[in-house]
C-alpha positions in Angstrom: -211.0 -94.4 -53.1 -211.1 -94.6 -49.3 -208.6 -92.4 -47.2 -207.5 -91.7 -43.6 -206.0 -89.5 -41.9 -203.4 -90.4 -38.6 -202.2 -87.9 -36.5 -199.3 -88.8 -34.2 -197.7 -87.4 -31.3 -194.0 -88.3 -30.5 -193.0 -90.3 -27.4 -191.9 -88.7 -24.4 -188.2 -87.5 -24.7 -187.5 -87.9 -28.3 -186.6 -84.9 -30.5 -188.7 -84.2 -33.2 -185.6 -84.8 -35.4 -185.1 -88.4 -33.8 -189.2 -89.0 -34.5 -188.7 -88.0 -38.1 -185.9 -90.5 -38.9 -187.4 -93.3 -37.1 -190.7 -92.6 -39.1 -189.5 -92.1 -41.9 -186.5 -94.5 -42.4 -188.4 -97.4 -39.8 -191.8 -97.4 -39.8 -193.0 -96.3 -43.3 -191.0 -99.1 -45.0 -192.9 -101.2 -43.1 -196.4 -99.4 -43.1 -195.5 -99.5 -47.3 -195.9 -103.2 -47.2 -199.4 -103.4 -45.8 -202.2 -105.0 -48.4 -204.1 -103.2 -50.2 -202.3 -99.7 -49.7 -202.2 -97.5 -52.6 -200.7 -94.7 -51.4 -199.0 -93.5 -48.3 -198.1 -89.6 -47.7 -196.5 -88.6 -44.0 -196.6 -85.3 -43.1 -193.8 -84.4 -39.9 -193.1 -80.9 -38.5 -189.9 -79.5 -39.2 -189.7 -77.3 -35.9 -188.6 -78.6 -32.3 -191.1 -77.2 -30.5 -192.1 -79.5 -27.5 -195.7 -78.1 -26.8 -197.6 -79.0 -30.0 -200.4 -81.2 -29.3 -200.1 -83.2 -33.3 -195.7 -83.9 -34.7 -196.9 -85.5 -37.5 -199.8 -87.1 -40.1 -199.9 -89.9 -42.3 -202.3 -90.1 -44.9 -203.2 -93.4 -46.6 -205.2 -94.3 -49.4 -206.8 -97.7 -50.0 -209.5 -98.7 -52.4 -212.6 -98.7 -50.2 -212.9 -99.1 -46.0 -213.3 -103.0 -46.8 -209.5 -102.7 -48.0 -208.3 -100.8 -45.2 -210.0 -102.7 -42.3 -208.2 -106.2 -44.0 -204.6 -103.7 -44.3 -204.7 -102.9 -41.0 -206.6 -105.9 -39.7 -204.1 -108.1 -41.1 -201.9 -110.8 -39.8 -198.7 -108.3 -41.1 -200.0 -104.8 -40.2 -201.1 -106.5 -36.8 -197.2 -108.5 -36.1 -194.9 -105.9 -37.6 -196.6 -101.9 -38.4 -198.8 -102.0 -35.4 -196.5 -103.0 -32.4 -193.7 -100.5 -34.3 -195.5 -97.2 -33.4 -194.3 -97.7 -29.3 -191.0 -97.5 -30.6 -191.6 -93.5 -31.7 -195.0 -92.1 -30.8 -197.1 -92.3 -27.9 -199.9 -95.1 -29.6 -203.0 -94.1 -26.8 -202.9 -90.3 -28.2 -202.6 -91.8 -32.2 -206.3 -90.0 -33.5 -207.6 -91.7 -36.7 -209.7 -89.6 -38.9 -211.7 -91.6 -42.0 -212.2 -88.8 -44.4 -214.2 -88.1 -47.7 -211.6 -85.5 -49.9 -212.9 -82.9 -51.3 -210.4 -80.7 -53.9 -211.0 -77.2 -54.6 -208.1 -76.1 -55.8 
């Protein structure tokens, strides 16, 4: 199983309650419909602090890199997930982090 890791930052001027609805209730419906994806977990600060440097992560889970280079390389990541993240985060600062898990507990 392949998995990485986003971290976002919201846009300039939105709360951090307006970023969690438009995340949440927008763009993960759509992110839900990419190819390949087998699971999807988003991870949003609760607080409104306006300093933090990371508002929220999303974790996705695909069956190997070849699957999620073709998700997100795709002609429907690429018209309708990809172009959605100006709407509530600012896309330059978006890190991506390819991860290997490693449970312990």
């Amino acid at each position: 199983m392949f998995k990485a890791i986003f971290a976002l930052r919201r846009k300039p001027g939105m709360s951090q309650a307006e970023f969690r609805e438009f995340w949440l209730n927008d763009h993960a419906p759509k992110v839900a419909k990419i190819p390949g994806l087998r699971k999807y977990v988003v991870d949003i600060a609760t607080d409104e602090a306006t300093d933090r440097r990371v508002d929220g992560y999303a974790t996705v889970w695909f069956d190997d890199h070849a699957a999620f280079q073709a998700g997100f390389g795709g002609e429907y990541a690429r018209a309708e997930v990809l172009p959605n993240n100006a709407n509530f985060n600012r896309m330059e600062e978006i890190l991506t982090l390819e991860v290997e898990e490693h449970v312990i507990l």
